[in-house]
C-alpha positions as CSV (number, residue, x, y, z in Angstrom):
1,X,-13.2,13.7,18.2
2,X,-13.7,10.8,20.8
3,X,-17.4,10.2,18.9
4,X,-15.4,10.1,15.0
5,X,-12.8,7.8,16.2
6,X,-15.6,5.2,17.7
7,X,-17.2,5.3,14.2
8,X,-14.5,5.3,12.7
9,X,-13.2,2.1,14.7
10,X,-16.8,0.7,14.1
11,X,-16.7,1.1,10.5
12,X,-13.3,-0.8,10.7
13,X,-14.3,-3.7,12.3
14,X,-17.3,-4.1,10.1
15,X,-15.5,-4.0,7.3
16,X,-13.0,-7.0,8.8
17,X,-15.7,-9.1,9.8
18,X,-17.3,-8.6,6.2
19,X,-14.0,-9.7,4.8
20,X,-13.3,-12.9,6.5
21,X,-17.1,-13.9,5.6
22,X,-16.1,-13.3,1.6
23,X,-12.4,-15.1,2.0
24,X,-14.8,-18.6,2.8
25,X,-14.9,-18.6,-1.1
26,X,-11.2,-17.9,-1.8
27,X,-9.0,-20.8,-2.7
28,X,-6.4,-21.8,0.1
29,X,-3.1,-24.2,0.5
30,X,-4.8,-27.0,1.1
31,X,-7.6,-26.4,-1.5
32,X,-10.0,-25.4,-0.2
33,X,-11.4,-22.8,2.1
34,X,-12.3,-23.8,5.9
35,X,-13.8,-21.0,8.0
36,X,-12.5,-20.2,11.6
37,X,-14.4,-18.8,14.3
38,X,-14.7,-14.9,13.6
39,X,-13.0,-12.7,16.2
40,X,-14.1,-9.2,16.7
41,X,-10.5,-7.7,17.3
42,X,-9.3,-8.8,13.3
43,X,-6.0,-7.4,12.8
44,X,-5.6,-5.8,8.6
45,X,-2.4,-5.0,7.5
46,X,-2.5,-3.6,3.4
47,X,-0.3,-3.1,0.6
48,X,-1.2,0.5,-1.1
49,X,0.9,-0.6,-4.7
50,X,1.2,-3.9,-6.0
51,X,2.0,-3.9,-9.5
52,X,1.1,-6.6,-12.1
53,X,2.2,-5.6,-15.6
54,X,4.6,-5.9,-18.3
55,X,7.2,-3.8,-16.6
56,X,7.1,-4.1,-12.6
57,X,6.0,-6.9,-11.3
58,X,5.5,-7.4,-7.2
59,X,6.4,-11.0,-4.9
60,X,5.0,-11.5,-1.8
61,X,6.9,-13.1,1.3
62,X,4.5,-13.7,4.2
63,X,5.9,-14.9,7.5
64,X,4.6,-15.8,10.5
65,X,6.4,-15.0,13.8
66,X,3.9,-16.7,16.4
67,X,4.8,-20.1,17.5
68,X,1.0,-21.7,16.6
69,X,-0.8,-21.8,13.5
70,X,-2.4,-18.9,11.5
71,X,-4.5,-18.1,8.7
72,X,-4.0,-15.2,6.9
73,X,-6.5,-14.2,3.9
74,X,-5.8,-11.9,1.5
75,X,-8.3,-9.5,-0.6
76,X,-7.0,-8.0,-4.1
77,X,-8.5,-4.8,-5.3
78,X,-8.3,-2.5,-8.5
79,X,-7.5,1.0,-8.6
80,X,-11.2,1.9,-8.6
81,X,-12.0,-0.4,-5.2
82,X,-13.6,-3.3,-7.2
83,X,-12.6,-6.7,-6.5
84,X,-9.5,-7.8,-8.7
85,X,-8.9,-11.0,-10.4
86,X,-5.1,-11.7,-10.3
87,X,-2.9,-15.1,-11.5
88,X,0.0,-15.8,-9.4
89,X,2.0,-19.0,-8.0
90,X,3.0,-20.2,-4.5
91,X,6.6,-21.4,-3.2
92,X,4.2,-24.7,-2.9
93,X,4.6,-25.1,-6.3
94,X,0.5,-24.5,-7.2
95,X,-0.9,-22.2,-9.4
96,X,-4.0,-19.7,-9.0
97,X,-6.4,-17.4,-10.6
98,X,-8.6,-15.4,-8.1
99,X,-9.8,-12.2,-6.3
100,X,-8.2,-13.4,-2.9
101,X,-6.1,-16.1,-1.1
102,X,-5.9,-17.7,2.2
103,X,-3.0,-18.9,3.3
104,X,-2.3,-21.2,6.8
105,X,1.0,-20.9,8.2
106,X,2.5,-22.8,11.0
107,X,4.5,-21.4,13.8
108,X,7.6,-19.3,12.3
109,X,6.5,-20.0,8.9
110,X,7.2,-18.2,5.5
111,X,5.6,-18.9,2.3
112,X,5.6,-16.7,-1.3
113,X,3.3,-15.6,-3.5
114,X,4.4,-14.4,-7.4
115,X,2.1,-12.7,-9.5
116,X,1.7,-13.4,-12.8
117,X,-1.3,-11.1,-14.4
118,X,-4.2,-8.9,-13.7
119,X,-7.6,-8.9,-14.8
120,X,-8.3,-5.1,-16.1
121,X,-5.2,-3.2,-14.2
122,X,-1.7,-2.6,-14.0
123,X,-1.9,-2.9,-10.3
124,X,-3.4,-3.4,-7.2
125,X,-4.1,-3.1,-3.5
126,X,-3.9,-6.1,-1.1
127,X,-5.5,-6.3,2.3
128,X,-4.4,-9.1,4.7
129,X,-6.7,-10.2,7.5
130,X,-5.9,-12.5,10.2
131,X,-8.8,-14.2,12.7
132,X,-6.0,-14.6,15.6
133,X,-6.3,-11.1,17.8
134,X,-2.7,-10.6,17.1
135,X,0.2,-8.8,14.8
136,X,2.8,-11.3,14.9
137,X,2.9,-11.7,11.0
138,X,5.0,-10.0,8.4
139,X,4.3,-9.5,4.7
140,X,7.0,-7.7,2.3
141,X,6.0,-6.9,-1.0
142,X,9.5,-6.5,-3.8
143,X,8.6,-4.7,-7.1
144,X,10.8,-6.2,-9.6
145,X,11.3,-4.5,-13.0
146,X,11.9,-6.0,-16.0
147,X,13.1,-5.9,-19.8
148,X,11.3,-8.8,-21.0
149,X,13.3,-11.5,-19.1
150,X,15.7,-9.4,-17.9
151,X,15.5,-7.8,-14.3
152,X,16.5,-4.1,-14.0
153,X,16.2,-3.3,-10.6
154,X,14.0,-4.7,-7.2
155,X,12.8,-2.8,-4.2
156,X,11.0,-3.7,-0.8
157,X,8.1,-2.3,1.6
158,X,6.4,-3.8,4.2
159,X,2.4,-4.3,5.0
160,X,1.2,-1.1,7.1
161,X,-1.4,-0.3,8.8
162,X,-3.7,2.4,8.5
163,X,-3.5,6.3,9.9
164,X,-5.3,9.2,9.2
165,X,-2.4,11.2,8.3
166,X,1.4,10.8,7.2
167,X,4.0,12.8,6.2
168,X,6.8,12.3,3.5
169,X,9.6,14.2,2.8
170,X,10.1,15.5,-1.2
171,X,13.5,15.5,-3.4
172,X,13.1,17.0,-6.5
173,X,16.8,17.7,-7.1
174,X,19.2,17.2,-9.6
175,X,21.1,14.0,-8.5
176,X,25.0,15.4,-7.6
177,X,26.6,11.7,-9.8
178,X,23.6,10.7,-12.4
179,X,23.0,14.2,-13.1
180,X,19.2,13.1,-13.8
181,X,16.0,14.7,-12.3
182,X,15.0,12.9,-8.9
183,X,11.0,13.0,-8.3
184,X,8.5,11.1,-6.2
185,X,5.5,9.0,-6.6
186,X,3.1,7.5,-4.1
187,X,0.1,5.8,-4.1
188,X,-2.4,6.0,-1.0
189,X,-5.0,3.2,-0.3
190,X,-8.7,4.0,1.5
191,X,-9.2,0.2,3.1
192,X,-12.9,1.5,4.3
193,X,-16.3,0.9,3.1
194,X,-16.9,4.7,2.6
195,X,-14.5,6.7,0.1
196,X,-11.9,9.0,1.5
197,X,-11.2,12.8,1.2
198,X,-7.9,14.1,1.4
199,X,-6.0,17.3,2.3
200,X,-2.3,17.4,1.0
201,X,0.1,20.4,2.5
202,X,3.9,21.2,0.5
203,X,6.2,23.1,2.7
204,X,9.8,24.0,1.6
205,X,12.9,23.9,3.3
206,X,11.4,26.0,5.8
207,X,14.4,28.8,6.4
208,X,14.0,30.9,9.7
209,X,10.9,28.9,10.5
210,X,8.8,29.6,7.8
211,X,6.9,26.1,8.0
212,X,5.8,27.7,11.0
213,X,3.7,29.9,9.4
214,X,1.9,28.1,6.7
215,X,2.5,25.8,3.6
216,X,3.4,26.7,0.4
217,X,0.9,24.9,-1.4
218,X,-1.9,22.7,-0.8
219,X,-4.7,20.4,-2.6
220,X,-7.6,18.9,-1.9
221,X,-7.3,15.5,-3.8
222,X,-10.7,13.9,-5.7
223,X,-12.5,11.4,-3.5
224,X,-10.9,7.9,-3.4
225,X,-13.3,5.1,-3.5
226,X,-14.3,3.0,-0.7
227,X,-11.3,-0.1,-1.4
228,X,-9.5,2.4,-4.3
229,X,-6.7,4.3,-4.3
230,X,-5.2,7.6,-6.2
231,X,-1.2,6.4,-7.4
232,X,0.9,9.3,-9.2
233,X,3.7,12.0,-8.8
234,X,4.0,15.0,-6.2
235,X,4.1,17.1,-9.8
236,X,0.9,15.6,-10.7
237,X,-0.5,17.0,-7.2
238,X,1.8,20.3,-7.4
239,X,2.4,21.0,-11.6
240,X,5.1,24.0,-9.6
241,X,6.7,22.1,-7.3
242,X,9.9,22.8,-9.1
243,X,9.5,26.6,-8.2
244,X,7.6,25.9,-4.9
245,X,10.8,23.9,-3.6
246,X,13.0,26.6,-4.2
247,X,16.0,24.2,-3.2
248,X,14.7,21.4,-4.4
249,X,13.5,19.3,-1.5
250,X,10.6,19.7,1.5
251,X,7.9,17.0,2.6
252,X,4.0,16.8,2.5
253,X,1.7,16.3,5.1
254,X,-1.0,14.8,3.9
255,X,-4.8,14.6,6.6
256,X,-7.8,12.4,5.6
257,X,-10.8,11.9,6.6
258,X,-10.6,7.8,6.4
259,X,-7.2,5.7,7.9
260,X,-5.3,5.1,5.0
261,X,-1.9,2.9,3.9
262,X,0.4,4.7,1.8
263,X,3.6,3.8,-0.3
264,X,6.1,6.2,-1.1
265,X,8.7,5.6,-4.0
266,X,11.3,7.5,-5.7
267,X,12.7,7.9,-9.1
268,X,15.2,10.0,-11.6
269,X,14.4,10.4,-15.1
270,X,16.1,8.2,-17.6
271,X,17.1,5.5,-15.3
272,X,15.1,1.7,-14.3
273,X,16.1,2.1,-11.0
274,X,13.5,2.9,-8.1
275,X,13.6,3.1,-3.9
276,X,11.2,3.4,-1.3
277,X,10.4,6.4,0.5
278,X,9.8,6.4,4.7
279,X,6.1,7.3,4.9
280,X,5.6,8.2,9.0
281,X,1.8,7.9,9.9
282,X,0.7,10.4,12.6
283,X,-2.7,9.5,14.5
């Protein structure tokens, strides 16, 4: 295990350094791009779901929480890992079209980004790397959802980092007031160079310690490209889940190969409204 995890760590690295060498040709606050001296302990934080289309559309706030100044880049990629060309607009008041930004932020600073449209996709990935070897930034992502101008509902998530496995709990209950189905989507993100496999494990309530035992179902998902991620439904995973979950609710654990971000949301049929779902990461 000790010899995977160094590759594994390697691979990261790599792919950070590789990054910050591309983000000298994104656009920047002050214009234009100004490289830094690299550092080989690059902190990434991603977003797994950004969305950028007619209905949802995501804001960034990015805040620093270190006293001196910090650049933070940030890489936008499609579903399928290619680069992703994306319009947006800063709480500076400019206006951008690009596969990346980089943004310098002094101490205790917060700034916003609003996207507009996206090349190709409905949605997107972000990855934010910082040449400072530290965490102390922030970046919350709000999907809002629209009727043409009119907003239906907003929710937040926060940047993660990236784990090799997670678990998140399942409700596919009939809500006790709406009376509407409840069901939950998710969308995990492979940040590495290499693509990703995938194990995904449904266990039930688990009465007298049943989820002890084994799990009720499990999948082995298709390959997600290097920079790509899969978005859908448990159901789309688990077309039973309905009769797996014999009361309804339970929780995957899902174990990859690759460190992946993940976003969990949750629905209920015939209403706008969405939350997010605690996703716990498990090294």
């Amino acid at each position: 295990m000790k010899w995977m995890t160094l590759i594994i760590a390697s691979c990261a690295l790599w792919a950070q350094d590789n990054r910050l060498d591309q983000a000298t040709h994104f656009p920047s606050r002050n214009g234009q791009s100004v490289e830094r001296d690299k550092n080989a302990a690059n902190v990434e934080k991603y977003l797994a779901h950004v969305s950028v289309n007619d209905q949802w559309k995501s804001t960034l706030l990015i805040r620093s929480d270190a006293k001196y100044d910090q650049r933070i880049s940030l890489f936008f990629y499609g579903p399928d890992g290619r680069p992703a060309r994306a319009q947006f607009s800063t709480t500076d008041g400019a206006s951008f079209q690009s596969e990346g930004f980089n943004i310098d932020l002094t101490g205790y600073e917060i700034f916003g980004i609003s996207f507009q449209n996206l090349n190709n996709w409905p949605s997107m990935q972000v990855v934010a790397v910082t040449s400072e070897n530290d965490r102390f930034y922030s970046i919350e992502n709000t999907y809002n959802r629209y009727d043409g101008s009119y907003k239906l509902a907003a929710v937040g998530t926060l940047a993660t980092e990236s784990f090799p496995k997670f678990l998140m709990d399942m409700d596919e209950r009939i809500d006790s007031y709406s009376h509407q189905q409840k069901f939950r989507g998710f969308a995990i993100f492979n940040p590495s160079s290499d693509p990703c496999n995938c194990d995904v494990l449904l266990y039930d309530h688990g009465p007298e310690g049943a989820n002890t035992i084994e799990e009720v179902a499990r999948v082995s998902m298709n390959p997600i490209p290097a920079n790509g991620k899969w978005l859908g439904y448990a159901i789309d995973l688990f077309p039973q889940i309905d009769n797996q979950l014999p009361k309804g609710f339970g929780y995957i654990y899902t174990e990859c190969d690759r460190s992946v971000s993940v976003i969990g949301l949750s629905f209920e049929e015939n209403s706008p409204m969405t939350g997010s779902v605690p996703v716990e990461y498990l090294e």
